[in-house]
BANU-155822 format. One line per field, with one value per residue (C-alpha): residue in one letter; residue number from 1; x, y, z. Coordinates in steps of 0.2 Angstrom, whole numbers. Layout:
N
resn <- A|...
resi <- NUM|...
X <- X|...
Y <- Y|...
Z <- Z|...
***
This chain:
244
resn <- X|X|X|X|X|X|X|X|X|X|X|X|X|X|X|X|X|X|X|X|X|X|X|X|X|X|X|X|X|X|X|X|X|X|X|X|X|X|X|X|X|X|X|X|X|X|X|X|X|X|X|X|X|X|X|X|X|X|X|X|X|X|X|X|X|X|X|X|X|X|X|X|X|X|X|X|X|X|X|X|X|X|X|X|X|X|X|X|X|X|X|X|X|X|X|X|X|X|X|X|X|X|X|X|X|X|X|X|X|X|X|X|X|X|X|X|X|X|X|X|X|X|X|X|X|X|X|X|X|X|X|X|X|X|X|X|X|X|X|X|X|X|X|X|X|X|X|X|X|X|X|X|X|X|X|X|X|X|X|X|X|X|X|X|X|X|X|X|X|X|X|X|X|X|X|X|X|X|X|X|X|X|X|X|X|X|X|X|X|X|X|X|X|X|X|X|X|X|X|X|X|X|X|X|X|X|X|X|X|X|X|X|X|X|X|X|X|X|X|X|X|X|X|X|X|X|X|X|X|X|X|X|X|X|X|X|X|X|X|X|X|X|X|X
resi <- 1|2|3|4|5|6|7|8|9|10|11|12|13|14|15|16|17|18|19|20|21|22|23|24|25|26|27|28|29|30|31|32|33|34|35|36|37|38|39|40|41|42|43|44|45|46|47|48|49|50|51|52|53|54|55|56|57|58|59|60|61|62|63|64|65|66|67|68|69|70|71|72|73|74|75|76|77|78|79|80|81|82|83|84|85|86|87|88|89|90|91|92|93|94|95|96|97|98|99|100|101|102|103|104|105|106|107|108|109|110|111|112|113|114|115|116|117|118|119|120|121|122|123|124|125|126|127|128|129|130|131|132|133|134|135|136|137|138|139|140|141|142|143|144|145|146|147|148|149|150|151|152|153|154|155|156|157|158|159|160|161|162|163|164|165|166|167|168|169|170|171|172|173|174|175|176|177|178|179|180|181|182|183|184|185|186|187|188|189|190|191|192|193|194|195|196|197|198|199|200|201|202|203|204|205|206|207|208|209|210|211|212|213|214|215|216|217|218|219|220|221|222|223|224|225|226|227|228|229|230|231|232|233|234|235|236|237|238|239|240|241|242|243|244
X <- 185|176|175|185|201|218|219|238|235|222|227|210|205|193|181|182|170|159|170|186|199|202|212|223|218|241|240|224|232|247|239|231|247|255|240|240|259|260|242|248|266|265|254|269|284|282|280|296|307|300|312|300|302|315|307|306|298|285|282|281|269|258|254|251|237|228|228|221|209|203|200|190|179|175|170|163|153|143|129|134|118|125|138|153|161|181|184|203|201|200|210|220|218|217|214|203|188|174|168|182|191|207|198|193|212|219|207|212|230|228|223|236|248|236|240|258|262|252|266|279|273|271|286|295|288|274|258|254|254|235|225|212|196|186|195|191|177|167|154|169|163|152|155|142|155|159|141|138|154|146|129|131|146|153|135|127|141|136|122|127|140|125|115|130|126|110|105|90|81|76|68|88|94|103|110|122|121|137|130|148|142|135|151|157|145|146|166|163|151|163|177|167|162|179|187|173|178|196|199|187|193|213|211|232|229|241|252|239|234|216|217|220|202|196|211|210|192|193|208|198|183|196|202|182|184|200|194|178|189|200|186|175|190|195|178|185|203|210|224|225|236|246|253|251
Y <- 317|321|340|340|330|338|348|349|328|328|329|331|350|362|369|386|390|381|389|392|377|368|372|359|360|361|375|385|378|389|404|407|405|415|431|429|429|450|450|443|449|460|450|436|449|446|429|428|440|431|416|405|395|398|412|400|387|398|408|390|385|400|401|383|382|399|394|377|385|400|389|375|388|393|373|368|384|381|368|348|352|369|377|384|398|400|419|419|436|437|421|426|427|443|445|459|449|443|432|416|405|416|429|410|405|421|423|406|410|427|415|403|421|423|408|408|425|421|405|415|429|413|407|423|425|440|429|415|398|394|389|372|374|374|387|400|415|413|429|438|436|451|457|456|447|432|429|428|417|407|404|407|394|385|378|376|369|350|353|360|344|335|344|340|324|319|303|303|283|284|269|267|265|278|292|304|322|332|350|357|375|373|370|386|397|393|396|412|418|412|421|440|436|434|447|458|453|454|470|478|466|468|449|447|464|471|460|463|451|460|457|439|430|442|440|417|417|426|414|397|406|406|389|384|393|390|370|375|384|367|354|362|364|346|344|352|343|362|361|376|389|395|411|423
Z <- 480|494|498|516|506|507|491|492|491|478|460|451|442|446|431|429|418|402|390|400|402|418|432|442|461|463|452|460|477|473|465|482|489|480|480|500|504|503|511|528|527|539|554|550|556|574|573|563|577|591|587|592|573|561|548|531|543|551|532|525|538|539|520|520|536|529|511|515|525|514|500|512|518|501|498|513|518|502|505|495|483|478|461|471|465|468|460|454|452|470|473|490|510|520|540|537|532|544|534|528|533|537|549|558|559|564|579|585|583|594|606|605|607|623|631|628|634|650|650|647|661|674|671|674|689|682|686|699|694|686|700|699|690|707|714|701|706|691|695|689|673|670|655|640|629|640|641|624|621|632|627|609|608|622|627|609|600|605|597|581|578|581|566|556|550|544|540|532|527|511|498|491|510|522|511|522|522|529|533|534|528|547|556|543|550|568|566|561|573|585|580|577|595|602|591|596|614|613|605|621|636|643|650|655|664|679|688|704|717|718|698|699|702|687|674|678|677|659|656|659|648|636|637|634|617|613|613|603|591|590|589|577|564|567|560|542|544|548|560|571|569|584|578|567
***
């Protein structure tokens, strides 16, 4: 099975060690499951009294999307010609981290929050209606942050799903190398940039009409990573997370 497949869907065994037995993927699948559930318990509170889902729903889900994507980071990050390692020790997802597959997911879902508490706002009449595209004052956009955001992701990330696949000729015909560990990286460098970002930057600031051009420039930079965030994890068959 390839390495992207749906562990939850695939019923082979991972090899623990030379001398240790085998372990069924369902079975590690549910050992991480079970080692994160107290790990995020306390990030998954507020989503569960906002009442935007039902609280076994959104537990259920949660677990589920972060599981998937701790243990697919663990595979995917590590190069095709490469042992992987999977630590049942350690077995488990945390938001702590910068460096897996969790920290990735939890940034996108902070700004999934983003984006529906500006909806929210708007709709209560808090912020103006988002304004066209043209129409936005761009040179707003001063901080150091968004310029890195932009250069070191929204611009290059073309280029890295280019370097994904390789298809070098060879005497026995085209043999395809996926570079995932790639797309891995360039996720997380993504997500320390925007938490570096967004833990410094208030960009839903006052409701102030001098404020606006500033707080919808910041917004549709947003919506340029956002869409990065998405389309690089539909590279690894991750769905996005929208709250955490």
């Amino acid at each position: 099975s390839f390495e992207s497949s749906c562990l939850s869907e695939w019923d082979g065994y991972f090899l623990l060690d030379p001398v240790a037995p085998s372990l069924k993927s369902s079975s590690f699948l549910a050992l991480v499951s079970l080692n994160s559930s107290p790990a995020i318990f306390k990030n998954c509170v507020w989503g569960f009294s906002s009442g935007l889902l039902p609280a076994d729903e959104a537990w259920t889900e949660t677990i589920s999307v972060l599981t998937s994507a701790a243990i697919r980071f663990e595979m995917l990050s590590t190069a095709h010609q490469n042992q992987i390692l999977l630590d049942l020790e350690e077995a488990g997802i945390s938001t702590k981290g910068t460096k897996s597959g969790t920290f990735v997911m939890y940034n996108c879902a902070r700004l999934a929050t983003l984006f529906e508490t500006y909806r929210r706002e708007a709709e209560q009449g808090v912020y103006p209606a988002f304004p066209l595209p043209l129409e936005l004052n761009y040179s707003s956009l001063k901080e150091e942050g968004e310029w890195l955001l932009l250069f070191n992701s929204i611009l290059p990330f073309q280029e890295v799903l280019s370097q994904v696949i390789q298809l070098p000729i060879s005497s026995s015909g085209v043999r395809i190398s996926p570079s995932t560990e790639a797309v891995c990286k360039f996720l997380i460098q993504l997500s320390m940039d925007f938490s570096s970002y967004y833990n410094r930057v208030h960009i839903l600031g006052e409701p102030r009409p001098h404020l606006f051009s500033q707080m919808f420039a910041r917004l549709q930079l947003m919506r340029a990573v956002r869409e990065v965030f998405h389309s690089a994890l539909m590279t690894l068959h991750l769905p996005p997370l929208n709250q955490i």
